[in-house]
Structure formats: structure tokens, C-alpha cells
C-alpha positions as CSV (number, residue, x, y, z in Angstrom):
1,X,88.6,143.5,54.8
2,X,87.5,140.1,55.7
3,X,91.0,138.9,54.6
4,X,93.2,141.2,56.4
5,X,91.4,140.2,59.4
6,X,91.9,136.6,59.4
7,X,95.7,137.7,58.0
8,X,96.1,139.9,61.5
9,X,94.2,137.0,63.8
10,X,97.1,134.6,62.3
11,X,99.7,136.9,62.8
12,X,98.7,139.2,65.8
13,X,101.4,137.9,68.1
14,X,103.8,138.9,65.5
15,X,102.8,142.1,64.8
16,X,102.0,143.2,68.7
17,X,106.1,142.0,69.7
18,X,107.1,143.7,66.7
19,X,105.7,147.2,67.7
20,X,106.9,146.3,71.4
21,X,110.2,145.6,70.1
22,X,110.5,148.8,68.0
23,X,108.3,151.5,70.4
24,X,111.4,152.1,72.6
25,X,113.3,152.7,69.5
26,X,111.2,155.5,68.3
27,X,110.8,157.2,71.9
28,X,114.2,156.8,72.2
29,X,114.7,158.7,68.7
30,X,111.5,161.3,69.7
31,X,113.2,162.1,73.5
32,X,116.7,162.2,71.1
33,X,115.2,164.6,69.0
34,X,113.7,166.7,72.1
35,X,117.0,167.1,73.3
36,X,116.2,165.2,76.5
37,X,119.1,163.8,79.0
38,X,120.6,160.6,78.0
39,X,119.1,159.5,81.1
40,X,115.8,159.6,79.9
41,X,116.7,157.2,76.5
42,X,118.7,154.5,78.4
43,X,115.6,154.5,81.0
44,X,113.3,154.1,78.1
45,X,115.6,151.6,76.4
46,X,115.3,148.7,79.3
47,X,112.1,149.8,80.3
48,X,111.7,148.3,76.7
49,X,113.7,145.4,77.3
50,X,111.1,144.4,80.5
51,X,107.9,144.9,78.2
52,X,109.4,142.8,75.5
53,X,110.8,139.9,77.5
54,X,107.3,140.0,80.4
55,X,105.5,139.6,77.0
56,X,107.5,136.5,76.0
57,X,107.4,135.1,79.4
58,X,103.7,136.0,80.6
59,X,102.7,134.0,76.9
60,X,101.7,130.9,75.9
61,X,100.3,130.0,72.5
62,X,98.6,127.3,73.9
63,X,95.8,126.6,77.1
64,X,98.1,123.2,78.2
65,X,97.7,122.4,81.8
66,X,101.4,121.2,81.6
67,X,104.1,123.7,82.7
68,X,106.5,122.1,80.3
69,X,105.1,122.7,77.2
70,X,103.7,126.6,78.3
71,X,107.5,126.6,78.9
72,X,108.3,125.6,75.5
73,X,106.0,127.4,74.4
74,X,107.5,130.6,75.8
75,X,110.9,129.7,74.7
76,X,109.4,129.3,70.9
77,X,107.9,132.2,71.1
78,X,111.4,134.2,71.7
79,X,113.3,132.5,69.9
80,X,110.5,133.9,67.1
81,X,110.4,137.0,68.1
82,X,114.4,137.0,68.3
83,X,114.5,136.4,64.5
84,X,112.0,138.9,63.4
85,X,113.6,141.3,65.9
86,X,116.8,140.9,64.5
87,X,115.7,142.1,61.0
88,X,113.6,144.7,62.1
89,X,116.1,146.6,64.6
90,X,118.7,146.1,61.9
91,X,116.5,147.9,59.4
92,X,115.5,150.8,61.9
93,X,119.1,151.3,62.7
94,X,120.2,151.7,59.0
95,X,117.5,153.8,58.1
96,X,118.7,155.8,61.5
97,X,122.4,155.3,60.5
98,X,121.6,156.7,57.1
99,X,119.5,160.3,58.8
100,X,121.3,161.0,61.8
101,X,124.8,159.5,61.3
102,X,126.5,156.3,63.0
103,X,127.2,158.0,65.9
104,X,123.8,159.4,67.3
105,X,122.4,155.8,66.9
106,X,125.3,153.9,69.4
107,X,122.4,154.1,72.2
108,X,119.9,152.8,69.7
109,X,122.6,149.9,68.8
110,X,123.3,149.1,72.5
111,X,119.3,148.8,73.3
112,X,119.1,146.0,70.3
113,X,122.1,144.2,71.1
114,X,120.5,144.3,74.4
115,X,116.9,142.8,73.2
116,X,118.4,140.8,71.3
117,X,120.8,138.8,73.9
118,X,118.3,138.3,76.3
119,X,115.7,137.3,73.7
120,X,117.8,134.5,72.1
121,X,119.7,133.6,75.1
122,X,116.2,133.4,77.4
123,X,114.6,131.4,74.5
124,X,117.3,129.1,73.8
125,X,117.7,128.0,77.9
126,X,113.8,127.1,77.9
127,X,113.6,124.9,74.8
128,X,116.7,123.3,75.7
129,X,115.5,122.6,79.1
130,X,111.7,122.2,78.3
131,X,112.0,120.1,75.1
132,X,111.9,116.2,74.6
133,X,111.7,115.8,71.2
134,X,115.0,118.0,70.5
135,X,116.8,115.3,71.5
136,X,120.5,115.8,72.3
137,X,122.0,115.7,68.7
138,X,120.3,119.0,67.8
139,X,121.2,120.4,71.0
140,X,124.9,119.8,70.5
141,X,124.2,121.4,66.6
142,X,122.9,123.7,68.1
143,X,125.7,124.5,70.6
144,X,128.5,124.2,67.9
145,X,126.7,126.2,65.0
146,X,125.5,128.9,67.5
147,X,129.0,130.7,66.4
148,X,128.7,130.0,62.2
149,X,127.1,133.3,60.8
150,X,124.6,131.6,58.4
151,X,124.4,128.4,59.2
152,X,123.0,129.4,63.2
153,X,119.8,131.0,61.9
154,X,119.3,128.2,59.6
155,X,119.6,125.5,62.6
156,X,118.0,128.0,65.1
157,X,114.9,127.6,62.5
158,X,115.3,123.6,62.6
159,X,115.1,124.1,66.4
160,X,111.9,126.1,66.3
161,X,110.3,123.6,63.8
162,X,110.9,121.0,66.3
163,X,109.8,122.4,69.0
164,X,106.7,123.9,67.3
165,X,105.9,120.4,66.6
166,X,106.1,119.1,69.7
167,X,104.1,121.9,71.4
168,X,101.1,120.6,68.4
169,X,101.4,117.3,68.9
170,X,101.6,117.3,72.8
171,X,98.5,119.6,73.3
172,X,96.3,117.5,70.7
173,X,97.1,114.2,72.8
174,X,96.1,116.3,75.6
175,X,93.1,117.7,74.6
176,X,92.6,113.7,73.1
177,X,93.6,112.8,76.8
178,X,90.8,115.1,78.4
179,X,87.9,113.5,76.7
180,X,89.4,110.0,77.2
181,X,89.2,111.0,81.1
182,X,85.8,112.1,80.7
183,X,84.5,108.8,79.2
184,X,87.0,106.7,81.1
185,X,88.1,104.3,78.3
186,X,90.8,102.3,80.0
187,X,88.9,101.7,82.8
188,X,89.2,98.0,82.7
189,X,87.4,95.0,85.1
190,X,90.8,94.7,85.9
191,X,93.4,96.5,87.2
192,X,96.5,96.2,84.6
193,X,99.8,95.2,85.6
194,X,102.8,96.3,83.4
195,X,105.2,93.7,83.6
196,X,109.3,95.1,82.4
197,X,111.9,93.3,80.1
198,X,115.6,92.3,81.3
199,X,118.3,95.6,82.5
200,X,115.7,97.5,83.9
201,X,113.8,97.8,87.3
202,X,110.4,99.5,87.6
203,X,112.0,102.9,89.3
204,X,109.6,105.7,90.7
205,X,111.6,109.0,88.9
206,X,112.9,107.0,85.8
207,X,109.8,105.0,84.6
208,X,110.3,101.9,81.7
209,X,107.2,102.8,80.3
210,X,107.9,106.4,79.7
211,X,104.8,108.5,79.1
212,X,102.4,105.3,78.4
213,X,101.4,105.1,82.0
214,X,100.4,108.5,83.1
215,X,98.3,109.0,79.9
216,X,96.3,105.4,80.5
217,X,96.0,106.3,84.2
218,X,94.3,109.4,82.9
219,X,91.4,107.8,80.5
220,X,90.6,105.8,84.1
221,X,93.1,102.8,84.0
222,X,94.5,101.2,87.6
223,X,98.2,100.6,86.8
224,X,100.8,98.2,88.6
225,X,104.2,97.2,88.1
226,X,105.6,94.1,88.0
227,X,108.7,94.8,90.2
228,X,111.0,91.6,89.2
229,X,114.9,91.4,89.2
230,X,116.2,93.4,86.3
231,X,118.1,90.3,85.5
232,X,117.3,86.7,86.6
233,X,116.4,83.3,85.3
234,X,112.6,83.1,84.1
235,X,112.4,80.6,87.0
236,X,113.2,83.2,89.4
237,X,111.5,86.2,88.0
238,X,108.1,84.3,87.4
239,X,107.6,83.2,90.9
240,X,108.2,86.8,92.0
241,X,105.6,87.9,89.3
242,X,102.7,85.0,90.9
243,X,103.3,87.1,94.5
244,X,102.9,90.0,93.2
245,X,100.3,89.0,90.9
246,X,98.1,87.7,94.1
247,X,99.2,91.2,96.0
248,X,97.4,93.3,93.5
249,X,94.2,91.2,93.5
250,X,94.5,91.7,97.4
251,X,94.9,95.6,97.2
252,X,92.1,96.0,94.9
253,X,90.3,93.0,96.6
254,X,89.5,91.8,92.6
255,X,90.0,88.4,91.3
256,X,92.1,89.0,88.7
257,X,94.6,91.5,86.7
258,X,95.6,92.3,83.1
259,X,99.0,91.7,82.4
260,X,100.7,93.9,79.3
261,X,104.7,92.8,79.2
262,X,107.4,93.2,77.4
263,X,110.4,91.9,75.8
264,X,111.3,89.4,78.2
265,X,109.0,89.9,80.8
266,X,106.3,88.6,78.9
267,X,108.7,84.9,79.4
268,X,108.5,85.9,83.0
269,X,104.8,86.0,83.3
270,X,104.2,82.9,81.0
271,X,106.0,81.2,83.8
272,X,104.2,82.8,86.6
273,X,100.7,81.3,84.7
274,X,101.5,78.4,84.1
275,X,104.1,77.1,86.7
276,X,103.7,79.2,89.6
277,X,99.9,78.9,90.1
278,X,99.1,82.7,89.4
279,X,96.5,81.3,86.3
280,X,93.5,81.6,88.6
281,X,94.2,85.3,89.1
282,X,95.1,86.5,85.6
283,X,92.6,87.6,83.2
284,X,94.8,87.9,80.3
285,X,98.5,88.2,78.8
286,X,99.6,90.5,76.6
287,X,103.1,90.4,75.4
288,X,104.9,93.2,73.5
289,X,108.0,92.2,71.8
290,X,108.8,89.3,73.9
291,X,111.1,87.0,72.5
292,X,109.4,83.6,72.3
293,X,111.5,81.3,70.3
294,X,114.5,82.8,71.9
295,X,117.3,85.1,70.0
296,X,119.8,83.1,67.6
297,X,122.4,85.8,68.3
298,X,122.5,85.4,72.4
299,X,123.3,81.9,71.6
300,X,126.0,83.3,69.0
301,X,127.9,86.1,71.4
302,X,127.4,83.8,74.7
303,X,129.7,81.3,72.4
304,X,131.7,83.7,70.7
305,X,132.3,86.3,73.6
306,X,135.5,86.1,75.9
307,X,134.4,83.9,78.8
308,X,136.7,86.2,81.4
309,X,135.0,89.5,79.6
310,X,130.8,87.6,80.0
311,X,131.8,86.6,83.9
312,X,133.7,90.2,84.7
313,X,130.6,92.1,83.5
314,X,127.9,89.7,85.0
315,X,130.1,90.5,87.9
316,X,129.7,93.9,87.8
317,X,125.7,94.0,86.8
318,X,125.1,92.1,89.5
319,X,127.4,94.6,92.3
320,X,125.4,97.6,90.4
321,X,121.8,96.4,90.9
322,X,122.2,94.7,93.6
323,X,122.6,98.1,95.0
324,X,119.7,99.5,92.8
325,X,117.3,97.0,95.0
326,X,117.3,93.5,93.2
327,X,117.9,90.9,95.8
328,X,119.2,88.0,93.8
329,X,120.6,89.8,90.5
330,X,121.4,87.2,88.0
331,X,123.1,88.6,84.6
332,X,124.2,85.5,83.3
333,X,121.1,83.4,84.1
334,X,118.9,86.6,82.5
335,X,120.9,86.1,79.2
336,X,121.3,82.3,79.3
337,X,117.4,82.4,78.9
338,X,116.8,84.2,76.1
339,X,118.7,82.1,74.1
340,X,116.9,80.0,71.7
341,X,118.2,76.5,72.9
342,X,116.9,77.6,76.4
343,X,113.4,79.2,75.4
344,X,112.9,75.9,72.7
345,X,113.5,73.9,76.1
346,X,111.3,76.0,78.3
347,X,108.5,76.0,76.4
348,X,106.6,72.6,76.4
349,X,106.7,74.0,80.6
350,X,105.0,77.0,79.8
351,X,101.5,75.3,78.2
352,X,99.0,78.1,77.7
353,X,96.4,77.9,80.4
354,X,92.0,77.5,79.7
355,X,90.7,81.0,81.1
356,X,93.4,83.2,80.2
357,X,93.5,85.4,77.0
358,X,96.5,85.7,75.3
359,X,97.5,88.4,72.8
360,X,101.3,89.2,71.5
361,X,102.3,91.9,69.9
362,X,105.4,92.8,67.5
363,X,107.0,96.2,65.7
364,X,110.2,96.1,63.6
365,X,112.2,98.5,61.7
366,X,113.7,98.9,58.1
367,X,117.1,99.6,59.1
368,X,119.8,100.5,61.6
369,X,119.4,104.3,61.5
370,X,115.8,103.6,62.9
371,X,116.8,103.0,66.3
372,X,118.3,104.7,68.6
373,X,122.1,103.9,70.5
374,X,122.0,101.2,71.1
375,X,119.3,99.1,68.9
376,X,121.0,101.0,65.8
377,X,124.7,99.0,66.9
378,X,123.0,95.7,67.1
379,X,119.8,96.1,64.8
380,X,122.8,94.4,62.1
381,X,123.6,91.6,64.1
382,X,120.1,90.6,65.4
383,X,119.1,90.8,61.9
384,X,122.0,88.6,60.4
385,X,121.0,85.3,62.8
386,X,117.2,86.0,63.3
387,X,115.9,88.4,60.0
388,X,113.3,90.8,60.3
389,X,114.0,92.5,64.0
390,X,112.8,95.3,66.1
391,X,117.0,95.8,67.2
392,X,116.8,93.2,69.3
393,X,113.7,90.5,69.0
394,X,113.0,89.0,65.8
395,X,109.3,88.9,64.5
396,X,109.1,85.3,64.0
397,X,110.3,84.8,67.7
398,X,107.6,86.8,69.0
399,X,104.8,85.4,67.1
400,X,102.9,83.2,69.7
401,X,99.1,82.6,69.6
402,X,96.2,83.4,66.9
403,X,95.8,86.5,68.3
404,X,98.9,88.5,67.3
405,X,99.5,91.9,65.9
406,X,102.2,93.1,63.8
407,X,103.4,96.8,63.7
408,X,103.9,98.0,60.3
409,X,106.7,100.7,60.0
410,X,105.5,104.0,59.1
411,X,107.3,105.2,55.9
412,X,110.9,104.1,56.1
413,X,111.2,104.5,59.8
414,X,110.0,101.1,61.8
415,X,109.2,100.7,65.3
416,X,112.3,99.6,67.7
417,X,112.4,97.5,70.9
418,X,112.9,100.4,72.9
419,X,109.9,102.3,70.9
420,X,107.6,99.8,72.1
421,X,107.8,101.3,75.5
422,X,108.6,105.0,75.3
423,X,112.1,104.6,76.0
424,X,112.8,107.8,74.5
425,X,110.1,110.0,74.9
426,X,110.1,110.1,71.2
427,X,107.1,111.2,68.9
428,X,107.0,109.5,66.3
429,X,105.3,110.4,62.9
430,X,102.4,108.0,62.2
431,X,102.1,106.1,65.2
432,X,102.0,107.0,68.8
433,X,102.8,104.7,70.9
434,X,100.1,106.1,74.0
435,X,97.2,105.6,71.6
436,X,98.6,102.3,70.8
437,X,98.5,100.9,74.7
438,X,94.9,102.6,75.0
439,X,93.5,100.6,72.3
440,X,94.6,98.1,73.8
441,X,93.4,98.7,77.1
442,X,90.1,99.4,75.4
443,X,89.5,95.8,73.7
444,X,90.8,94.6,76.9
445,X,87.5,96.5,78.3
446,X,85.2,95.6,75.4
447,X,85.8,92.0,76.0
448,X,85.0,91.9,79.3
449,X,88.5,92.3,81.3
């Protein structure tokens, strides 16, 4: 007895939309049978339709405070029931077809058709709208498989493994999240200041730093931006970063910040330390990915390039974020510094400075298929002139002080440029990358910052 319990607790949601799905069915067949108007059976047949899909939509497998995954959750839950719908209407309405005779069951046929369309079709519009970790190539599988008899129920499965994943994995960091606001991990001395790489601008509604933020603003962290040009020379961008630097210590009236940057905005805020007089007012230096030494292979396209193709886009970068809010856009000088002739020469002017901890930080991948468009393009390239590479930064180049960590791929994976900051929203098996910044928020905070 004790085991057909636990197996009804596991499946009770089944079995209570099954018997939803197939009640109207057999009042249909009893009023059928009564000789009642056909009035009476198409009334009971979408009354039906409203209890199965306010079921699905009133539903949520799991107690998440977020509206996107209790919509995901909703969506995965009729896309299930769609699929075990399917096979039990279809085995009602032969057993039907074979007592009463294809004709007397056309009603019956018309109510599952009916179920069935607004099952699929409602659960199929929320995952694809609630979903992150779909990703588009399954959506467009999706969309051109939905028409193959066979080979849609076997990606419609691959689509509700996904997405049953994600739902998991979201409400454990959530419930992880919870008791990290509770004991406030990330609460630092400091207030932290996230400082972006080149072709990007800290936007309000599109942030770098994808998800990482919000989750270490929840365990108690202060978080700041660095708001630099997208694109400028290291020159430019650093003295932007020492005003903004002493702003922050202003607002919070504290006397220093935590910086975390990455890629090249970690060059940035060397330069801010150490040249622009901001080394009083920074605690300590984290850099993710940055590229140190420079990148062999910017020295190799700004050579190789067409010199009328590198001015018309700088051009045109410059037009675009100018636009965007940069005042003084720069492509060319952004990409002239992360060469390694200009990094080797910057360097000896970018001494580390007595007070300031320094940490840096480095992923890579295994291959091109790791990383997304377009770290996957140029993952073969980067790896050619500079080896081992996270797509775009090689790991010798980011090496800096004692204190440096190396990201070791899980499996065959790796860990891209772009992963580094939730670019893509991704989850990836074995490491997340939200966990990653709060432990390193945390020793920030056990050391004393």
C-alpha cells in the first residue's frame, strides 16, 4: 500500500489531468446514451476544455517567486498533459469507434481535437516565450519539425527536457539565493563596482553581466557599474573609471570600492590605479578574462585587414554608439590597445600599487563548438596566434599576479569569454557562473573588503 502511495504522490498531477481530460468524454457518451440534445454534449465538451486548460494555467509545480519560471512551469505542464492526452483520447475514441460506430463518436473527435489544439498550442507559446535555456536553435527545430509526424513528439520531448531542467535548476539557485539573503554573504566593506570589456555599454534593460548582478545584490551585495566608452583607448577609459571610482565612495560616503572587471576593462581599471590617482580609493582588483599581455591575433588582423574596410567600420561604431551615449567613441584606439605590442608597452606604466589586492581570473574552452556565435568563428584563430583561449583571450595573457585562478572546463565543454559574464543566460552543467561571482564576493568579505 505504502508503494502505491508514494507511486500516486509522484504521479498525482498526471493522473488528476488525465481524468479531467477524459470526464467530458464519458458524460458526453452517458448524455449520448440518454438520448439528450446535442446541445447538452457540445456544452459539456468545452465546459471540459475550460477545466482542463484553468487546470494547466492556475498550476505550478513549483513555489518560485518568479513569474517566469511559474510560466514555464505552466507551459511544461501542457505540453505534458498534451502528450499523455493525445494517447488517451485516441484510445477512448477507438474503443468508442469500435461500440458505437465512426459516426456517433464525430462530437467526441471534435472535443479532442479541440483539447488538444489549445493544450499544445497554449503550452508551446509559454515555453517559447518564458524559456532561456531553449535557446533559439531548438525553437527554430522546433518550428520546422512541428509538421514531421514522428519526429515532432520526439523534439517536443527534447523541449520538455529542457525546459524541465531549467525550471530545477532555477528554483534550486533560488531557494540557494533565499538563504544567501538571509545570511547576507556578499555583503562586502565595500561596495563592488563591475567594471565592462570593449563593444558594450553598461545599459539599464540589456545588462553585460546578465543574471550575476541581481542574484549578488540579493545575498546583500552594493553593486555599481563602471560606465566607460564601449570603445576607447585605456588612456581614455581609465580616467573615466578614477571619477567614477571617487563618485561611488561619495554616494556611499566609504573610502573605498571593490572592483570585479572584465576582458578589457580590467586594462581600464589598472590604469585608473595606477595613473589616474584612484589607488587611494580602491580596495581591490579583480580581473576576469582580461587580456594582459595583449592578443597576438589583433596585432595579426589590424595588419592583415583592408585598411579602407578597419577605417569604414570604426567609422560606423563610432556614428552607432555615439548615439548609444558614449561621448568620445574610439573603435580604432579600443582595438589598437589590445594588441600585444601596445599592452607589452603599457605595462611598465601600470606598476601594481601597495594597498590594493589583486586577483585575476581565467576560463577556456576545448574547442570551437563550445562557444557561442561569435567566440565559436574566432575560437580557431585566437587559438592559432595565442593557444589555449577562452574565444577571444588567451590564458597565458591573462595570467597576472600570484593570486590567479584558472577555470577548468567541465567535461568537454569549457568556459568562453562571453560565459564569464552571462552573456547568454546560459546554464551550464558543472559550473554556474552566479555561484562563481559570490565566492568571490565572499573571500572579498572574509578578507576584510
Amino acid at each position: 500500500m505504502h508503494l502505491i502511495y508514494l507511486v500516486y504522490k509522484r504521479f498525482s498531477d498526471t493522473f488528476q489531468a488525465t481524468v479531467l481530460l477524459l470526464a467530458p468524454v464519458g458524460l458526453m457518451v452517458g448524455s449520448d446514451l440518454l438520448h439528450l440534445p446535442w446541445g447538452i454534449n457540445l456544452l459539456i465538451g468545452w465546459a471540459g476544455i475550460i477545466v482542463v486548460l484553468t487546470n494547466v494555467f492556475r498550476r505550478t509545480s513549483v513555489p518560485t517567486q518568479q513569474k517566469r519560471l511559474r510560466r514555464l512551469s505552466q507551459g511544461v505542464f501542457a505540453l505534458q498533459q498534451f502528450l499523455i492526452g493525445f494517447a488517451a483520447l485516441a484510445v477512448c475514441l477507438i474503443v468508442l469507434i469500435s461500440l458505437r460506430g465512426i459516426q456517433s463518436v464525430i462530437l467526441y473527435s471534435l472535443y479532442s481535437a479541440g483539447v488538444l489544439f489549445l493544450l499544445f498550442w497554449s503550452g508551446i507559446t509559454l515555453v517559447y516565450v518564458s524559456s532561456v535555456q531553449l535557446g533559439i536553435r531548438y525553437r527554430v527545430v522546433g518550428l520546422l519539425c512541428g509538421w514531421i509526424i514522428g519526429v515532432n513528439i520526439v523534439v517536443l520531448l527534447k523541449i520538455i527536457e529542457i525546459c524541465s531542467k531549467e525550471i530545477h535548476d532555477e528554483f534550486e539557485l533560488e531557494e540557494y539565493g533565499n538563504v544567501a539573503a538571509l545570511t547576507q554573504d556578499c555583503a562586502t566593506v565595500y561596495p563592488i563596482l563591475l567594471v565592462h570589456g570593449v563593444f558594450f555599454r553598461d545599459m539599464k534593460y540589456l545588462n553585460y553581466w546578465g543574471r550575476i548582478p541581481k542574484f549578488l545584490k540579493q545575498a546583500g551585495a552594493r553593486i555599481e557599474y563602471g560606465e566607460q566608452e564601449s570603445a576607447a583607448s585605456i588612456e581614455v577609459c581609465g580616467e573615466q573609471l578614477a571619477q567614477r571610482i571617487k563618485a561611488i565612495t561619495e554616494k556611499y560616503q566609504c573610502e573605498k570600492v571593490n572592483i570585479i572587471a572584465h576582458s578589457k576593462g580590467g586594462l581600464d581599471s589598472r590604469y585608473a590605479i595606477s595613473q589616474c590617482g584612484a589607488a587611494p580609493y580602491v580596495a581591490s582588483l579583480t580581473t576576469i578574462n582580461t587580456p594582459h599581455n595583449g592578443c597576438i591575433f589583433a596585432n595579426y588582423l589590424l595588419k592583415n585587414a583592408p585598411k579602407s574596410w578597419v577605417k569604414q567600420l570604426g567609422r560606423s561604431y563610432n556614428r552607432l554608439f555615439r548615439k548609444m551615449g558614449d561621448q568620445h567613441p574610439d573603435f580604432l584606439g579600443a582595438v589598437n590597445a589590445l594588441t600585444d605590442e601596445s599592452c607589452a608597452a603599457l605595462n611598465p606604466d601600470m606598476p601594481d600599487q601597495s594597498g590594493v589586492f589583486y586577483h585575476s581570473v581565467m576560463s577556456y574552452v576545448n574547442r570551437a563548438s563550445s562557444g557561442r556565435f561569435p567566440l565559436n568563428v574566432t575560437y580557431p584563430l585566437v587559438k592559432h596566434f595565442d593557444g589555449q583561449t577562452d574565444g577571444l583571450v588567451s590564458v597565458t595573457s591573462a595570467q597576472r599576479w600570484e593570486n590567479y585562478t584558472v577555470i577548468k572546463p567541465p567535461a568537454n565543454r569549457g568556459i568562453s569569454h562571453a560565459d564569464m559574464i552571462d552573456l547568454n543566460r546560459e546554464n551550464i552543467k558543472g559550473f554556474d557562473v552566479r555561484l562563481f561571482y559570490k565566492e568571490l564576493v565572499m573571500h572579498l568579505k572574509e578578507i576584510g573588503f
